[in-house]
N, C-alpha and C positions, 0 to 999 in steps of 0.2 A: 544597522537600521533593519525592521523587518522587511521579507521579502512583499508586505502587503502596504506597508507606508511608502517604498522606494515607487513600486508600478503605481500608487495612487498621483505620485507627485511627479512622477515619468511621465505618465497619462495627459494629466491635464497642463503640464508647465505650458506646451503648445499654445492652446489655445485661450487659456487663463491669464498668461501673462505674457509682457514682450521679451522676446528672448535675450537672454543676461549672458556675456559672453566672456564677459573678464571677472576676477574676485573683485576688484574695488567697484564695479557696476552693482554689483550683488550691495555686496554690503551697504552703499551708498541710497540701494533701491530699500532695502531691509531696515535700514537705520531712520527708522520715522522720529526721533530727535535732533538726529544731525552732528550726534555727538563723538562719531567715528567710532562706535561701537555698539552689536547687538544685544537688547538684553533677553533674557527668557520671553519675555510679554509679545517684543516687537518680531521675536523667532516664531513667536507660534500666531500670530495672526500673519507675518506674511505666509506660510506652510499651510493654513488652514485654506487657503485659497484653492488646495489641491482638492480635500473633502469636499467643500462647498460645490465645486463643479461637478464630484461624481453624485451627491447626492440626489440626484435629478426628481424626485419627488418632496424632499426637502425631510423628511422624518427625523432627522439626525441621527440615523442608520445606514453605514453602506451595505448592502444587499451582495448577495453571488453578483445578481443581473447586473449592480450599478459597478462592481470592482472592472479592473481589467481582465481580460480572457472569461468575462462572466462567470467567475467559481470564487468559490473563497469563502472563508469562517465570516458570518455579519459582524461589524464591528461599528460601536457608538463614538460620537466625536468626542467623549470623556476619554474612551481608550486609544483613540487615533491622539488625543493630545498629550495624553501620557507615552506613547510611544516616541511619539516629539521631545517630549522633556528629556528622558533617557535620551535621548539622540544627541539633545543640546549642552546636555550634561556629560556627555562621551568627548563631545569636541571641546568643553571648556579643557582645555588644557592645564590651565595656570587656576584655574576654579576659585576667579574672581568673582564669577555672575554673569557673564556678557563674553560675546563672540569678536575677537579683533579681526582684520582682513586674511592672518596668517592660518587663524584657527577656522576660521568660517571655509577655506579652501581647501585645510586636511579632511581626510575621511576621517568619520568618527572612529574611536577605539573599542 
């Protein structure tokens, strides 16, 4: 994961969302079909809840000012979501499509 999607999603998990303490919490929170497993679509709308809070003027640009430690290369929600995909695509283990409890709790590769 880059070092600018991990502090974006560091940043805001806090206050963005209720803190998630176990895998099966996660995945359960992430799984908006209920089908015991993540797919791409359900991976990047829950993550995007990271961007959405830093973008504090809304432009679908994060800024130096809006990143964490206000520095950083601008980056648009197409390239924050493409980071994501690579990300989801690093943990599909078995590269079925979808994230199960065991893969959703390793780091990416």
């Amino acid at each position: 994961m880059s070092v600018l999607v991990a502090s974006v999603v560091a940043a805001a998990v806090p206050t963005l969302r209720a803190q998630v303490t176990e895998t099966g919490e996660y995945l359960a929170r992430m799984d908006g079909d209920g089908d015991g497993r993540v797919s791409l679509a359900e991976y990047l709308d829950w993550m995007s809840y990271a961007f959405d809070g830093m973008d504090r003027n809304g432009d679908g640009v994060l800024t130096a000012d809006e990143q964490p430690g206000g520095k950083g290369k601008p980056i648009n929600r197409a390239e924050y979501r493409a980071r994501l995909t690579d990300r989801f695509n690093r943990q599909d283990l078995n590269r079925d499509g979808f994230l199960d409890a065991r893969e959703l709790a390793a780091p990416p590769r």
